[in-house]
C-alpha positions in Angstrom: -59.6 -4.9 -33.6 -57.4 -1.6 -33.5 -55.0 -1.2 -36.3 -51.8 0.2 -34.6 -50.0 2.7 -36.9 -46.6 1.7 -39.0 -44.9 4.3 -37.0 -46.0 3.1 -33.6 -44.3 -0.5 -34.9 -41.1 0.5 -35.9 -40.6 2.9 -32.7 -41.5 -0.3 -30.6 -39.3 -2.9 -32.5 -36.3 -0.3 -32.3 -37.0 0.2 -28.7 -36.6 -3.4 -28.5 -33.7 -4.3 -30.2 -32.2 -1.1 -28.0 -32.8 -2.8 -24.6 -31.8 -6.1 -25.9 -28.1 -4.9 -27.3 -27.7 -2.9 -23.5 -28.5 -6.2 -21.3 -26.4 -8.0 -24.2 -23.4 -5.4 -23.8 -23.9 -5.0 -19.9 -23.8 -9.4 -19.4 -20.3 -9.1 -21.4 -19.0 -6.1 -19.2 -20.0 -7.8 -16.1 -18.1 -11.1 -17.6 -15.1 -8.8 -18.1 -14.9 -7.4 -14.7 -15.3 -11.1 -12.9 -12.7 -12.6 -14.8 -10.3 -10.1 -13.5 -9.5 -11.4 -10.0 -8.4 -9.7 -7.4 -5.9 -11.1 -4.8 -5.7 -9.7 -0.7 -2.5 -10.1 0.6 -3.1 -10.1 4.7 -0.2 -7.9 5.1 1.9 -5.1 3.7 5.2 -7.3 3.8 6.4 -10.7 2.8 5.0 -12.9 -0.2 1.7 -13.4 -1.9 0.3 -15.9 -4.2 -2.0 -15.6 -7.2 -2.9 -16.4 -11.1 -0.9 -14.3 -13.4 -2.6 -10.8 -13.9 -4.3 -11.0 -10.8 -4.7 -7.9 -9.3 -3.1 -7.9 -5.9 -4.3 -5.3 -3.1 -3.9 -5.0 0.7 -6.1 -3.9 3.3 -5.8 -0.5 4.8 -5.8 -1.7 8.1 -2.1 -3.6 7.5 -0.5 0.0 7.1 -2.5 1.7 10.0 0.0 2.1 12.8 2.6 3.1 9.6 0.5 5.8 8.7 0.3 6.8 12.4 4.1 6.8 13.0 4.7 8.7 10.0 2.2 11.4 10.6 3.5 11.5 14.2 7.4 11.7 13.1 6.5 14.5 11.6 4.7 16.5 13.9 7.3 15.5 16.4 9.9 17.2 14.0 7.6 20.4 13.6 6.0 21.6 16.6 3.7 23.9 15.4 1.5 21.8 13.4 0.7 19.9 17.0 -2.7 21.5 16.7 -3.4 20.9 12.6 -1.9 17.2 11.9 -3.9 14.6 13.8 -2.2 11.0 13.4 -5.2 9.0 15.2 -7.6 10.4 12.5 -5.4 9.6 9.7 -5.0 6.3 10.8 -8.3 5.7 10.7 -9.2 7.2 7.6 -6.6 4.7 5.8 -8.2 1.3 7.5 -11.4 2.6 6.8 -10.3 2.9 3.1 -11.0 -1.5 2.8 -9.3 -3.0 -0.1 -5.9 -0.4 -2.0 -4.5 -2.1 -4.8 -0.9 -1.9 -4.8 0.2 -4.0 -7.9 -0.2 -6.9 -10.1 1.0 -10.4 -10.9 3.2 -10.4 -13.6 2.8 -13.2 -16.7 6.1 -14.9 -14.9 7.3 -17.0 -12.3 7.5 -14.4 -9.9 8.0 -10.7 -9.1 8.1 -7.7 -6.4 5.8 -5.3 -5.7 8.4 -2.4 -4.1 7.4 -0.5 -1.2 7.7 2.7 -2.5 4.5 1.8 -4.8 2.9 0.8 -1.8 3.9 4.2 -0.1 2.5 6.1 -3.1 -0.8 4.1 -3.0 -1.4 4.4 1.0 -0.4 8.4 0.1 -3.3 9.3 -2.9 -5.8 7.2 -0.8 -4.6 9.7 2.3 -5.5 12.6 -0.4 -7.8 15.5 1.1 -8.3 13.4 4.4 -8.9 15.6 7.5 -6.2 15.6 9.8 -3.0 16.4 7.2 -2.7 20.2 8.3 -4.1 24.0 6.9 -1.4 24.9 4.5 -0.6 22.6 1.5 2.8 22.5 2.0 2.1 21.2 5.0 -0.4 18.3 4.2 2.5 17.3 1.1 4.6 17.0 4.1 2.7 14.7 6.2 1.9 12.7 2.9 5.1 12.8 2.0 6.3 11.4 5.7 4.0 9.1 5.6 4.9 7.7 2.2 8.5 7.4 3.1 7.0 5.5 6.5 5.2 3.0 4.5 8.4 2.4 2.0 10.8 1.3 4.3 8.3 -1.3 6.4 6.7 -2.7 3.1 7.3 -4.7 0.1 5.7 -7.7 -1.4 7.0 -10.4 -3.7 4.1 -12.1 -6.2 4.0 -15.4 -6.8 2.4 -17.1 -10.2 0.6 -20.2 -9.4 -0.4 -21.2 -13.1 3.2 -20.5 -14.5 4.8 -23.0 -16.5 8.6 -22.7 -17.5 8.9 -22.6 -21.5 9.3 -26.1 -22.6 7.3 -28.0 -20.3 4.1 -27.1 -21.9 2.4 -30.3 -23.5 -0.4 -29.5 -26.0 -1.8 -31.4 -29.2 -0.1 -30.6 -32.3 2.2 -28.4 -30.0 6.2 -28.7 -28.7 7.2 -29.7 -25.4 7.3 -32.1 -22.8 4.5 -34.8 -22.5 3.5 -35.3 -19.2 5.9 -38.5 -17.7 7.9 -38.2 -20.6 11.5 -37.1 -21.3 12.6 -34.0 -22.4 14.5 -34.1 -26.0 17.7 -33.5 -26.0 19.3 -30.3 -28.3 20.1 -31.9 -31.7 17.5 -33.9 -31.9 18.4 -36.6 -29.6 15.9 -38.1 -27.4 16.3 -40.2 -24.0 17.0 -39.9 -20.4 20.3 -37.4 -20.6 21.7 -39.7 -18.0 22.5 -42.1 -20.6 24.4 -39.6 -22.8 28.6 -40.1 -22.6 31.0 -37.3 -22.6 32.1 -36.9 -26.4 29.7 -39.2 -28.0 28.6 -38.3 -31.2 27.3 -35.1 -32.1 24.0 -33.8 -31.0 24.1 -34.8 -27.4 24.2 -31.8 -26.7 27.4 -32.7 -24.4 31.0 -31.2 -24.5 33.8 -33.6 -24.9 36.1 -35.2 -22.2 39.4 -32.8 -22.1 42.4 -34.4 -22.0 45.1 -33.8 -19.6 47.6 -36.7 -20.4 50.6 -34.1 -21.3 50.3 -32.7 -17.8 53.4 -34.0 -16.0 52.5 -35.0 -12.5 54.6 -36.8 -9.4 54.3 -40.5 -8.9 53.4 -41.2 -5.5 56.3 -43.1 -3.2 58.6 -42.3 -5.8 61.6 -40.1 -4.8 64.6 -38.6 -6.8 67.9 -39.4 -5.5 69.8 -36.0 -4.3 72.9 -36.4 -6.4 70.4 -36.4 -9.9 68.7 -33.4 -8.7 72.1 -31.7 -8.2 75.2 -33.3 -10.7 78.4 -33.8 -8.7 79.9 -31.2 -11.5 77.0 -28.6 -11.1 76.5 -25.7 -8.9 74.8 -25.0 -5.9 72.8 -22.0 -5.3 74.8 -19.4 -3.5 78.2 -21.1 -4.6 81.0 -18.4 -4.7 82.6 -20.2 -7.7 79.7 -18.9 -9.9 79.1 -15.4 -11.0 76.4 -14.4 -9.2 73.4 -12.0 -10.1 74.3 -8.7 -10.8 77.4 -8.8 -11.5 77.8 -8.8 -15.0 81.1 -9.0 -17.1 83.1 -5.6 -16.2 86.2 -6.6 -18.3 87.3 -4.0 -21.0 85.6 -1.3 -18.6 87.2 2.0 -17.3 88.0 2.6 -14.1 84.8 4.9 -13.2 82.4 2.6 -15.4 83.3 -0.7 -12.8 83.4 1.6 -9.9 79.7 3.1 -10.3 77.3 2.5 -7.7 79.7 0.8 -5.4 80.6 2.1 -2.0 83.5 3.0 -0.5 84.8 3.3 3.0 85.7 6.8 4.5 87.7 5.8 7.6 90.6 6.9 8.0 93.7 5.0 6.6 95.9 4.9 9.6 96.7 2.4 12.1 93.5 0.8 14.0 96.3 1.0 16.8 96.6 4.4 17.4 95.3 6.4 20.3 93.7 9.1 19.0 93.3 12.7 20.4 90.0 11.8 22.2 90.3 9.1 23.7 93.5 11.1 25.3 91.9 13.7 26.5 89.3 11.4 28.1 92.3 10.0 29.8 93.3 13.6 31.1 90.2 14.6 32.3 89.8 11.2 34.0 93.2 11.8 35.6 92.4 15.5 36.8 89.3 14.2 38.1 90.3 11.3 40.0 93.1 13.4 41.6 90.8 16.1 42.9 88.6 13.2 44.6 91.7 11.7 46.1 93.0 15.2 46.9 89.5 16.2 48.7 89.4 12.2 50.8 92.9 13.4 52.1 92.0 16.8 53.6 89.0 15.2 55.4 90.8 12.3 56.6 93.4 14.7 58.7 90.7 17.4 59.9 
């Protein structure tokens, strides 16, 4: 039998243990990566469902006739790249792109994934593609275009389906609500709330009944006699017995104190009789004229 040198044996075991620790680390890795789900929403728009963390993605072909209008907006705005920006093949480049991830459920009830993420994704995956024009201000452009296209039309909101609102979580030697049982109330208190009075004692977690006995308020079919509500020796709004507003006291005043801000007529003080000068010389032109039409009738009555 060959005796196999020391050397040889250690080279083999180490070789060994090598191969044993990469299948070992590679078995955890692929563990890793399959744990991390990934959810495919079937469009670019609306809601999605999926386990919090999830990673949520959409498929190219939902934004292929965005990427197409945006890439043909823009060469409809700029002639001259007609020839170097080809919307068809860019469209086809982005469905051919399968699976883009967009976001991520968040460890909540719910959240949005905006569509200006969206944009950005559908843009980097559209990085390089043939079709976006010769200059590179041009092809930032048409990504750009296209981007904005995809922002407007998209927008998803992410729904946890293994969330549970703090407080209903039942666990052993843990808070919360047992399953079928009732929630405690703050303070200690336990029971259905239901059963819990308006200012019982304290703990109930309940504010007390207020009180609103001092608030007058009218009895109905009752009515109050005219002659209580106004006294036979009381005043009336409006009576000119009673000083009224504005007024004041304005005895022990001088003549141009009482006198300020009142006004004063500017007619004349004569007679509201007397004829004055033109009303008569209305009369004496009416006179003057009158004769002249009299005076004019006559002359053609005897021709």
């Amino acid at each position: 039998m060959r005796k196999i040198p020391t050397w040889q044996t250690t080279r083999r075991a180490l070789t060994a243990t090598a191969i044993a620790a990469f299948v070992t680390g590679g078995a955890f890795l692929s563990a890793g990566t399959a744990s991390a789900a990934t959810t495919l929403a079937g469009t670019c728009a609306g809601s999605v469902s999926g386990s919090m963390g999830d990673t949520v993605a959409i498929q190219g072909t939902s934004v292929k006739e965005l990427v197409r209008k945006g890439a043909q907006d823009y060469v409809n705005s700029h002639l001259w790249t007609l020839a170097t920006v080809w919307p068809n093949s860019l469209a086809d480049t982005i469905a051919g792109k399968g699976a883009l991830t967009v976001g991520q459920v968040p460890n909540a009830a719910g959240g949005t994934i905006a569509g200006s993420a969206i944009g950005s994704t559908v843009a980097t995956a559209l990085t390089g593609a043939n079709g976006l024009g010769v200059l590179d201000s041009t092809k930032n452009e048409v990504l750009a275009a296209i981007s904005s296209t995809v922002a407007k039309n998209c927008g998803l909101t992410t729904i946890a389906t293994n969330y549970v609102a703090p407080g209903q979580q039942a666990g052993a030697g843990g808070t919360g609500t047992p399953q079928g049982g009732t929630a405690p109330a703050p303070g200690g208190a336990t029971g259905n709330l239901a059963n819990l009075n308006p200012g019982s004692a304290a703990g109930t977690g309940t504010a007390p009944m207020r009180d609103y006995s001092g608030i007058p308020t009218a009895t109905a079919g009752t009515a109050v006699a005219p002659g209580v509500r106004y006294p036979a020796n009381g005043t009336l709004p409006g009576d000119a017995s009673v000083p009224q507003a504005g007024q004041g006291d304005q005895s022990g005043q001088s003549a141009g104190v009482r006198d300020a801000g009142n006004a004063q007529s500017l007619a004349s003080s004569g007679s509201s009789n007397d004829v004055q000068l033109p009303m008569l010389l209305a009369v004496i032109v009416l006179a003057g004229v009158t004769a002249g039409l009299v005076r004019t009738w006559v002359l053609r009555r005897a021709s």
